[in-house]
Structures are given as structure tokens and as C-alpha cells.
C-alpha positions as CSV (number, residue, x, y, z in Angstrom):
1,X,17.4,-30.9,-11.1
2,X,21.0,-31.5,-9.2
3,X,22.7,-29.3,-11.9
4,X,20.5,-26.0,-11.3
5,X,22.5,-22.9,-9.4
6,X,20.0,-22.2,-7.1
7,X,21.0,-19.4,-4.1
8,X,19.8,-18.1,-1.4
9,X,19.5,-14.1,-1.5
10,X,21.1,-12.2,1.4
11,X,19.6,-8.9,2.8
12,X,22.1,-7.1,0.8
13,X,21.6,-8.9,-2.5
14,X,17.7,-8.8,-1.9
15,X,18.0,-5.1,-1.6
16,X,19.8,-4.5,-4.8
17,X,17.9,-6.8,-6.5
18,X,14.5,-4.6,-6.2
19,X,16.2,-1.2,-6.9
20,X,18.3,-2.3,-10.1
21,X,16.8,-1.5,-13.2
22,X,18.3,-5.1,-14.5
23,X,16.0,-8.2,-15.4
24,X,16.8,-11.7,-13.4
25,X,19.4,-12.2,-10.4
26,X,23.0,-12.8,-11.4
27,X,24.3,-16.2,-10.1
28,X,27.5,-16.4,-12.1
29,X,29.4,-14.3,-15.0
30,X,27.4,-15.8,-17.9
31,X,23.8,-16.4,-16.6
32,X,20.6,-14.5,-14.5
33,X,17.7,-16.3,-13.1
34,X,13.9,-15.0,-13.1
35,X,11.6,-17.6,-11.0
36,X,7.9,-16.8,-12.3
37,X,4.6,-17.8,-11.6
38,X,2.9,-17.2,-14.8
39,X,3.9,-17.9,-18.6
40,X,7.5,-16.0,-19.6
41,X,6.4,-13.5,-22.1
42,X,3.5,-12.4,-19.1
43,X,6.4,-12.4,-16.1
44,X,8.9,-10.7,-18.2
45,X,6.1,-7.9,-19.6
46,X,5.1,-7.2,-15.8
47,X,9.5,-7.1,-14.9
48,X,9.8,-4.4,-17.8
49,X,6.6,-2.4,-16.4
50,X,8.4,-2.7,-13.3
51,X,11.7,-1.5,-13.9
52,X,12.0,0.5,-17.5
53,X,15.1,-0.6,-18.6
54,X,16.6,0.6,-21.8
55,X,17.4,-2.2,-24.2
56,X,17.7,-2.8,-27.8
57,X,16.4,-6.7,-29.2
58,X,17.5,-8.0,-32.3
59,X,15.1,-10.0,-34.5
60,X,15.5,-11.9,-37.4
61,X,13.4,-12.0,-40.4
62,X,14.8,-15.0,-42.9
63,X,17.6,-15.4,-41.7
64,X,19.7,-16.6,-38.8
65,X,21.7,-13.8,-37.4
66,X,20.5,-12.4,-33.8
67,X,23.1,-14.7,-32.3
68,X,25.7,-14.9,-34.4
69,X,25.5,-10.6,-34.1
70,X,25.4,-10.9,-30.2
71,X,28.4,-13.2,-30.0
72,X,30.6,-10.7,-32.6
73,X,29.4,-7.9,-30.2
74,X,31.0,-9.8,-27.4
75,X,33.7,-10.8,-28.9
76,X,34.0,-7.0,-29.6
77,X,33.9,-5.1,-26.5
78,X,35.8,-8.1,-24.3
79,X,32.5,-9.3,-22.9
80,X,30.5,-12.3,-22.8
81,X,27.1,-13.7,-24.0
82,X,25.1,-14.1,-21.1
83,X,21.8,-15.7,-20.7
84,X,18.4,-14.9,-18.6
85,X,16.9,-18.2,-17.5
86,X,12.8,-18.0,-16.8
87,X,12.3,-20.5,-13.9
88,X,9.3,-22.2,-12.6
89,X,8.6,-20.9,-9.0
90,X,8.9,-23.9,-6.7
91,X,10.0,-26.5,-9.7
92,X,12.9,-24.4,-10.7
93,X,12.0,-26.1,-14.2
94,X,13.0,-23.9,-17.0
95,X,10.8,-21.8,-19.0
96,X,12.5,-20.2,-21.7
97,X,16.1,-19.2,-22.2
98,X,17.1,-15.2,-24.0
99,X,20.5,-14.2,-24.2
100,X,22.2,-11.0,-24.5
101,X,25.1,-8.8,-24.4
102,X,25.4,-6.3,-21.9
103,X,27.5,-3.0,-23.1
104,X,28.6,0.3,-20.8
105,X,26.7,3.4,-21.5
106,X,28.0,6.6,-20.6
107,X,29.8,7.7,-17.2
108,X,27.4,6.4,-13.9
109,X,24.6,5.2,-17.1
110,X,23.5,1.6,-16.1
111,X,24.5,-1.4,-18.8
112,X,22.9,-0.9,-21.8
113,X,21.6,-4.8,-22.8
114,X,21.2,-6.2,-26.4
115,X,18.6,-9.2,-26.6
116,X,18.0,-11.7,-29.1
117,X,14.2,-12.8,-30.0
118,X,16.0,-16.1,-30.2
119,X,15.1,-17.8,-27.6
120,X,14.7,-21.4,-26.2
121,X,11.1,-22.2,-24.6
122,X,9.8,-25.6,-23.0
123,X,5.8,-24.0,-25.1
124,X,6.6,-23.3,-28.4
125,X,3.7,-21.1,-28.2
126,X,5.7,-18.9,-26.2
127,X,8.6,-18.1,-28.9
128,X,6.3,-15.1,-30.5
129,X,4.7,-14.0,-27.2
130,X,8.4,-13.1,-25.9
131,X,9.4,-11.8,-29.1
132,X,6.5,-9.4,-28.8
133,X,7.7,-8.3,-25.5
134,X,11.1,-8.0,-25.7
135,X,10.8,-5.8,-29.3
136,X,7.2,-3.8,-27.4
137,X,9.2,-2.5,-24.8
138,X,13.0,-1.6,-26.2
139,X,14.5,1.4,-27.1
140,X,14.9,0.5,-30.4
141,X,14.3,-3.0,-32.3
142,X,16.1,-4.1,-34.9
143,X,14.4,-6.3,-37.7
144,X,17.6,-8.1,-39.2
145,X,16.2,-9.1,-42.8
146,X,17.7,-11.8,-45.2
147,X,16.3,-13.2,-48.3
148,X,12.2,-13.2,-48.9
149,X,9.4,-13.0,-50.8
150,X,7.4,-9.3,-49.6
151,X,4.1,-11.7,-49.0
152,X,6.4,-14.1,-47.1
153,X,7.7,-11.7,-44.7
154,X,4.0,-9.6,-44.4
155,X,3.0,-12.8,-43.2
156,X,5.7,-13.6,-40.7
157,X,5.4,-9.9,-39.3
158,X,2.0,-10.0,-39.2
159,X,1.7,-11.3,-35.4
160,X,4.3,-8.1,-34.5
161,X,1.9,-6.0,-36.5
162,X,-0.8,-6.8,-34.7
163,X,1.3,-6.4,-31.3
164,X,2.1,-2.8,-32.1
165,X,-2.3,-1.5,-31.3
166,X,-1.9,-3.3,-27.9
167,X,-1.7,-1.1,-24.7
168,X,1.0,-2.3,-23.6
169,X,3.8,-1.8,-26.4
170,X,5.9,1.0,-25.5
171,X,8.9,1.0,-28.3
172,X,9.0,3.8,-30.1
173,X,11.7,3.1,-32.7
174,X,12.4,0.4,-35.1
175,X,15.2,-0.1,-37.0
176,X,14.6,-2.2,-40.6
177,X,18.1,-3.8,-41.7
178,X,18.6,-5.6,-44.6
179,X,21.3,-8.0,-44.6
180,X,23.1,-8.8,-48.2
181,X,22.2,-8.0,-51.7
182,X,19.0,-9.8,-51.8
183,X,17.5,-8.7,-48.7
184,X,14.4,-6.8,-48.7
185,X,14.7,-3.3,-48.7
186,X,12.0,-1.7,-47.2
187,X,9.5,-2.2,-44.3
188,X,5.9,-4.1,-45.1
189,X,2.6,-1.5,-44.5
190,X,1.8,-3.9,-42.1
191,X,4.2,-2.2,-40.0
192,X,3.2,1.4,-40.9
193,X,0.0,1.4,-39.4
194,X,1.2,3.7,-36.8
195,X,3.9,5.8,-38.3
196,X,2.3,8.3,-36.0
197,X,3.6,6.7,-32.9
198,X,6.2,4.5,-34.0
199,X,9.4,5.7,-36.0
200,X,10.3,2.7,-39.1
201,X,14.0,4.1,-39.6
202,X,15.0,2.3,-43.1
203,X,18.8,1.6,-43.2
204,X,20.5,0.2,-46.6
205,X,21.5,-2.9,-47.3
206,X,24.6,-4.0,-45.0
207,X,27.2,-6.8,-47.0
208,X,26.8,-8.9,-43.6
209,X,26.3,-8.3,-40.0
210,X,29.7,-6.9,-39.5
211,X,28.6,-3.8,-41.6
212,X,25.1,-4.1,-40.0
213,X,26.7,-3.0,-36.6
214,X,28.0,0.6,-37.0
215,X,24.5,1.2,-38.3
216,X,22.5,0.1,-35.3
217,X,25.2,1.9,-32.7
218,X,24.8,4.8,-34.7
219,X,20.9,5.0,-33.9
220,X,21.2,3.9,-30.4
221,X,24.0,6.8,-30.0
222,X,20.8,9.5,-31.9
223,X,18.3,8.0,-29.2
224,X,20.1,8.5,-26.1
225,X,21.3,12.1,-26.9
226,X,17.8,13.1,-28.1
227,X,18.6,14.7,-31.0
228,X,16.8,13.6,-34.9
229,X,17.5,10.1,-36.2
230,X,19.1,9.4,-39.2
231,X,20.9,7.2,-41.7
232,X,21.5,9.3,-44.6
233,X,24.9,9.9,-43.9
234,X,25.4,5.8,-44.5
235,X,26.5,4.1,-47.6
236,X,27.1,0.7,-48.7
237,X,31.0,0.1,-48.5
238,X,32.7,-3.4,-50.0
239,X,35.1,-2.3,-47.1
240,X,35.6,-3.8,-44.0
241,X,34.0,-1.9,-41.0
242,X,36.4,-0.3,-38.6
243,X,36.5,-2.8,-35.5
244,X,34.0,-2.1,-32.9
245,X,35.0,0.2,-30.2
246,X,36.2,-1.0,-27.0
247,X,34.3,-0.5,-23.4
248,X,34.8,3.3,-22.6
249,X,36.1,2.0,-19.2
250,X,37.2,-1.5,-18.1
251,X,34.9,-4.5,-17.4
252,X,33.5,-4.8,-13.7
253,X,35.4,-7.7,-12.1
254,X,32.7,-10.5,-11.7
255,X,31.8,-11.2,-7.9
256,X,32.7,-14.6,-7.0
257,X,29.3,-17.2,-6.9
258,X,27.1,-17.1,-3.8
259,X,28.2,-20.2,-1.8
260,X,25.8,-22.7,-3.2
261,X,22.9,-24.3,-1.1
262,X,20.1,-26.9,-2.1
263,X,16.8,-26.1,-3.0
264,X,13.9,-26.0,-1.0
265,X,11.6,-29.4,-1.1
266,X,8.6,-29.1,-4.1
267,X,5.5,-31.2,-3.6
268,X,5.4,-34.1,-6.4
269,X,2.8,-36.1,-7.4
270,X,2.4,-38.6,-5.0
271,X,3.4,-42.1,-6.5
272,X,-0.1,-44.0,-5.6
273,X,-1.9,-41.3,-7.3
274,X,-4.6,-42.5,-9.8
275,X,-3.2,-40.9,-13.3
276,X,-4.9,-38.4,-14.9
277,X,-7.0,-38.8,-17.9
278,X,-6.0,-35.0,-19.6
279,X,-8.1,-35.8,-22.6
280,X,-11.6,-36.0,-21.0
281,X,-10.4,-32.7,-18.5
282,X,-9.7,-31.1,-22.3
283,X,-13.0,-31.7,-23.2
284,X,-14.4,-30.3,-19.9
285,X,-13.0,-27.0,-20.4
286,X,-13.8,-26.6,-23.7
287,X,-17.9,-26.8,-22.7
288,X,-16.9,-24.4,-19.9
289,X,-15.4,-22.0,-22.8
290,X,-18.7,-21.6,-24.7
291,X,-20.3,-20.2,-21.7
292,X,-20.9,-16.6,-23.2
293,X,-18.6,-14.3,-21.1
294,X,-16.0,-17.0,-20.4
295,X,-12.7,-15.4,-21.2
296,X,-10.2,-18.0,-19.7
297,X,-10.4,-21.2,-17.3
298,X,-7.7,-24.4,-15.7
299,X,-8.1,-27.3,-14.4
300,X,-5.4,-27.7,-12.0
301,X,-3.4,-30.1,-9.7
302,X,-3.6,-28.0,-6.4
303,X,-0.6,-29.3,-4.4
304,X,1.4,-29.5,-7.5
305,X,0.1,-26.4,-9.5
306,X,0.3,-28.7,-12.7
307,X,-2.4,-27.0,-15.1
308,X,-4.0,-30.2,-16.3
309,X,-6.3,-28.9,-19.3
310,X,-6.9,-24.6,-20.5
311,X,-9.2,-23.0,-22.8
312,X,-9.5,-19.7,-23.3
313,X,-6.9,-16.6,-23.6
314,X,-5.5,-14.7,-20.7
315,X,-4.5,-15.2,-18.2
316,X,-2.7,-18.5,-19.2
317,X,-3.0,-21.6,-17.8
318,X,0.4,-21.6,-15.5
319,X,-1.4,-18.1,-14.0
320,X,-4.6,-19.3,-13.0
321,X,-2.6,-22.4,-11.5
322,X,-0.7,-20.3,-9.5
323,X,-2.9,-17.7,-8.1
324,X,-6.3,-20.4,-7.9
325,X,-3.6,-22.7,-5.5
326,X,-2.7,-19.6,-3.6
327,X,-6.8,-18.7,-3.2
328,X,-7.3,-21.7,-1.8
329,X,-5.0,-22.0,0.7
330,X,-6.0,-18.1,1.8
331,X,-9.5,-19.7,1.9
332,X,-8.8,-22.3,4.1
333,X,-6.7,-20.6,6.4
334,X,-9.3,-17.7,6.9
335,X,-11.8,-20.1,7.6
336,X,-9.2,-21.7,10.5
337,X,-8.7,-18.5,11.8
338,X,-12.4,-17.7,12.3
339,X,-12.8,-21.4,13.8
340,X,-15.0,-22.5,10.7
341,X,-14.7,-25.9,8.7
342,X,-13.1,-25.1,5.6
343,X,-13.6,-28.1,3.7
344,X,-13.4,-27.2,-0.2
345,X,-14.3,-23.9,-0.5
346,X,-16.1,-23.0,-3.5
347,X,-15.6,-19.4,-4.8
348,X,-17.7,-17.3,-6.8
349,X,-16.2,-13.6,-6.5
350,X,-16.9,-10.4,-8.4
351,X,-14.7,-7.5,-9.4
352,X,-15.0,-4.2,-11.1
353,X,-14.8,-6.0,-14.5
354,X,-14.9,-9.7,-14.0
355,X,-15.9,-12.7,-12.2
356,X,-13.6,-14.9,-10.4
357,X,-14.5,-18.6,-9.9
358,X,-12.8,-21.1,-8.1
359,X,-14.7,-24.3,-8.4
360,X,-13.7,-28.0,-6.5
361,X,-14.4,-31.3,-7.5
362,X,-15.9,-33.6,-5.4
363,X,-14.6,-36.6,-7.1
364,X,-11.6,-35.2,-7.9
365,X,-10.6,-33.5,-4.8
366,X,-6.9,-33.2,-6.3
367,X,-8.0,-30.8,-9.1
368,X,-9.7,-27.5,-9.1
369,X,-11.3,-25.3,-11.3
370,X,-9.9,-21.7,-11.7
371,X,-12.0,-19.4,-14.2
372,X,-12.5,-15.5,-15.1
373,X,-15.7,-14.5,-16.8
374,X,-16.5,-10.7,-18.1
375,X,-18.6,-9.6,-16.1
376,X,-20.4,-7.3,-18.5
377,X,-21.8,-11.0,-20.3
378,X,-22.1,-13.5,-17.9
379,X,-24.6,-13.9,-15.7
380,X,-23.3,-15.5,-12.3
381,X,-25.8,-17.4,-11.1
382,X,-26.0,-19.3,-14.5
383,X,-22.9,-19.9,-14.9
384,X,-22.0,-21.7,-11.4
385,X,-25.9,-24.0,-12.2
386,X,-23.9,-24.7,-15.4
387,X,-20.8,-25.9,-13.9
388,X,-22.5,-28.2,-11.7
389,X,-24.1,-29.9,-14.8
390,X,-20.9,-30.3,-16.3
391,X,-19.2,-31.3,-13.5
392,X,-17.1,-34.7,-14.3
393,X,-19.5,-36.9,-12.9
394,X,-21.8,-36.1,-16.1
395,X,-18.7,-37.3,-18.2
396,X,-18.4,-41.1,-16.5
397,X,-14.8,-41.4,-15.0
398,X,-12.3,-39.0,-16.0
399,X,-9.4,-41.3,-15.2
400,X,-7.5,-43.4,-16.8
């Protein structure tokens, strides 16, 4: 925790932090930082929404390339591999890891950023969530193929595939590259499903990913001006490519680092606390997710916001942590302000859609329940007589 480059944000800073189209707040010349609440691929879906930025993202499919293509591209155009950290809000503990390469654009365009889908992640179940986002909302994704079986790449596209129906993708353009002589050459169905929508531009086979380059500027250069896309005009050459062009104009100087301050106290676990048995709070959450209508629930530390056991889909367990802490505290200082005993407030609210629950223990008076129900299937007043069968005192002790 000593070695994280933590700042504090001037008015300045704060200001053109919310009106830049760019992802994460640059504290150095090689690395941004994005504190989040939620799971990454969920904070850095809502950041896109936000801001519409223009990217490409590279992703590889048998082979390992995305990197070694962002580094060349560096090397390049004179710049540096950077890297966007995702950091826990309050732990500053960190989520995942992307890098990319940011090149110039036009005259007065903003930096035009290349991600890899290559990313490091503390939840392995992460890794495809990001890569989801990252190649749902470009401007053009890039499928770097090596070596494999058709069935064996159907299958690893499949989750992508599937991606492509949701609301929320927004890419228009994909780009399928095959990298060396036994590369597959064309796309999978599974990705045509909406050829109606989104463009598959097929390019032929590149020798390496020096070759591959010229190819993908060459669409980029199509999409911004508008114009048709195509690659007809490419042909596989044993010749070297010409080297990459330089920055149209020269490199920013970097601004020197924010003068460097500690962060601010989080809230531990205290050292006397009885240990948590996660186990028997696994189980527990797995009889609230057959409740018909149940669509996602977290048991949670409240000081801490440590999700202690989650079933169910969205939203994840780091969400409902968050936002069920920040409930409660907005419960009990409403009931101080209206001169009522708070105590532990036990929610039950409805929306247009759902049902919100926010349920205490009162054995456990460190955890809490946070759960969202459809509301179109479950039937309230069941469902809160049901969680007070369940509750852990039906289980025996749930510590260890």
C-alpha cells in the first residue's frame, strides 16, 4: 500500500478531468488511475457511456500478440506504453490493469488510444467481462488470429458472440486479421449474426504483426474520414513494411507528477473480530437465490464493504457492497435528522422494475444483506417472511 501514487486533485485538474473525453487520471507519463465502486468491466462500461471516446482494442485469438503489437506501436511513433490502473475506492487495491498506446489524430482531434484485451485482473472472472467492453464500445476491434482449429476458435468467440445482441454494445466495425500462414482466414458465423449492424472487414493473412499494422491504420484512416471500407487494395508482401509513420506533430511534454500526499485512512477489519465463516454465508445466499424473482444478492462487511458471499448476476457483488453500505448510512443519518432511533434499519423498497432489499442481522450486526428482486415475480411480502426463516440463526453459528 506505501508504493501506490495516490494524489490529491486540484480545482483545476478536477475540472479537466470531467470534460476530457480520456479514461482514468494521469498521475505520471506511463500510468492513469480509475478508483471504482463496482467490478471493472461495469465502472469502465458506465466511463465509456460517459465520455464516447474513440478507441480501437486489439484482441487475440491463439496467439499472443496484443502486446507485443502495442509495444512495436510505441516504439514506432516515439511513445510509450501506458497503463490504466482500476482501483478499489477507499482500498486503493487494484482491480485490473489494461494498457495502451495513445497516438495523435488529426490537427485539435483528441489522442486516439489503442487497448489491449490483455489485461491483468485480481477476478479472473473479469478477464472476458472487460474484453467485452473494451471491443463493445471501439471504433473498430481488431481480432488478431494465429493458429486454430475453426471449432476451437467458435468456441473461444462464442462469449463475444453472444456480447454483440446486448444493449449496450456500440462497435460498429471489426477488423478479422490473420497472423501467418496458418492462421484462420475467415471470421466464424458466430460473429455474423448481425452483419446488419456490425461490419466483419476480412483482411489477408499478414507474415507477422509488423505487416498486420499498415492494415489496421488503413481502416482506422477509412472510419474517421467516412468514406467505404476496404482492403482490396492489400496484398500479401514477403517484404518488409515501410516503418510506421511518425507523430504528425511532436509529443506533448509530460507535466511534472502532482506533489505526492498520503492516502486517506480505510476502515480495516478490526483485529478482535470473530472470523468469518464464508462457507455457511455461501450457502445462505444460495437459498436466497431460488426465491423466484431473485436476480442478485451480498452479504457484506458494512464498515469494510468486503462482499462476504454472492449469488446471482448483476449487479456484482462489489456493487451491492458499495451502494447497500452507502443506504445504510443515508438510513441512519435521516432517521438522526428527524430525531428517530435508527438502530438497523431494515429496507424493503420498490422501484419501477425491481425490489430493493436491505436486510440486517441480528447476530451478525457486522454483515448485511443487500438484494434486487424483479419485481414483475416476486412477491414482497413473501420474500422478506422468507428471509427471516433463513436468517443465520436457522443455520446454527455461522462462525468459525
Amino acid at each position: 500500500m506505501t508504493g501506490i501514487k495516490t494524489q490529491w486533485m486540484g480545482d483545476e485538474e478536477s475540472y479537466l478531468a470531467t470534460t476530457s473525453k480520456a479514461i482514468g487520471r494521469r498521475i505520471d507519463d506511463e500510468q492513469h488511475e480509475l478508483f471504482v465502486v463496482c467490478d471493472p468491466a461495469e465502472a469502465l462500461q458506465q466511463q465509456f457511456e460517459h465520455h464516447t471516446p474513440e478507441f480501437i482494442t486489439l484482441h487475440e485469438i491463439g496467439l499472443d500478440g496484443s502486446l507485443h503489437l502495442l509495444r512495436a506501436v510505441a516504439r514506432a511513433t516515439r511513445r510509450k506504453v501506458q497503463q490504466l490502473v482500476v482501483r478499489r475506492q477507499g482500498f486503493g487495491l487494484p482491480l485490473a490493469t489494461l494498457q495502451f498506446v495513445e497516438l495523435p489524430g488529426p490537427a485539435n482531434a483528441p489522442l486516439v488510444r489503442i487497448y489491449s484485451t490483455q489485461v491483468e485482473v485480481a477476478d479472473e472472472s473479469q478477464r472476458i467481462e472487460l474484453a467485452k467492453v473494451l471491443l463493445g464500445h471501439s471504433r473498430l476491434g481488431v481480432f488478431l488470429v494465429g493458429r486454430g482449429a475453426p471449432a476451437q476458435n467458435t468456441a473461444r468467440l462464442q462469449p463475444l458472440s453472444d456480447a454483440m445482441y446486448d444493449t449496450t454494445w456500440r462497435n460498429r466495425h471489426l477488423m478479422w486479421l490473420p497472423i501467418g500462414p496458418d492462421a484462420a482466414t475467415g471470421a466464424p458465423n458466430s460473429l455474423g449474426g448481425r452483419r446488419s449492424v456490425v461490419q466483419m472487414h476480412s483482411a489477408p493473412h499478414s507474415a507477422d504483426l509488423a505487416h498486420a499494422w499498415p492494415m489496421i491504420s488503413s481502416v482506422w484512416d477509412q472510419l474517421r474520414a467516412g468514406g467505404p471500407v476496404t482492403l482490396a487494395h492489400f496484398t500479401p508482401s514477403p517484404a518488409p513494411p515501410p516503418p510506421l509513420p511518425a507523430p504528425a506533430a511532436a509529443a506533448p511534454a509530460a507535466r511534472p507528477p502532482l506533489p505526492m500526499r498520503p492516502m486517506p485512512p480505510t476502515q480495516p477489519m478490526p483485529m478482535d473480530a470473530e472470523p468469518i465463516n464464508t462457507a455457511m454465508w455461501q450457502d445462505y445466499v444460495r437459498e436466497l437465490a431460488a426465491i423466484p424473482g431473485m436476480l442478485s444478492c451480498c452479504v457484506f462487511e458494512r464498515e469494510t464493504q468486503r462482499p462476504i458471499a454472492h449469488a446471482g448476476g448483476r449487479p456484482g457483488a462489489a456493487t451491492l457492497a458499495a451502494r447497500g453500505s452507502a443506504l445504510f448510512d443515508s438510513l441512519c443519518s435521516t432517521a438522526q435528522a428527524l430525531g428517530l432511533a435508527a438502530g438497523q434499519p431494515d429496507l424493503a423498497l420498490t422501484l419501477a422494475e425491481h425490489h430493493v432489499l436491505l436486510h440486517p442481522f441480528e447476530r451478525h450486526p457486522r454483515l448485511l444483506l443487500h438484494a434486487v428482486l424483479d419485481a414483475h415475480l416476486a412477491n414482497l411480502t413473501l420474500v422478506r417472511m422468507k428471509l427471516h426463516r433463513l436468517d443465520p440463526g436457522e443455520f446454527g453459528p455461522l462462525h468459525d
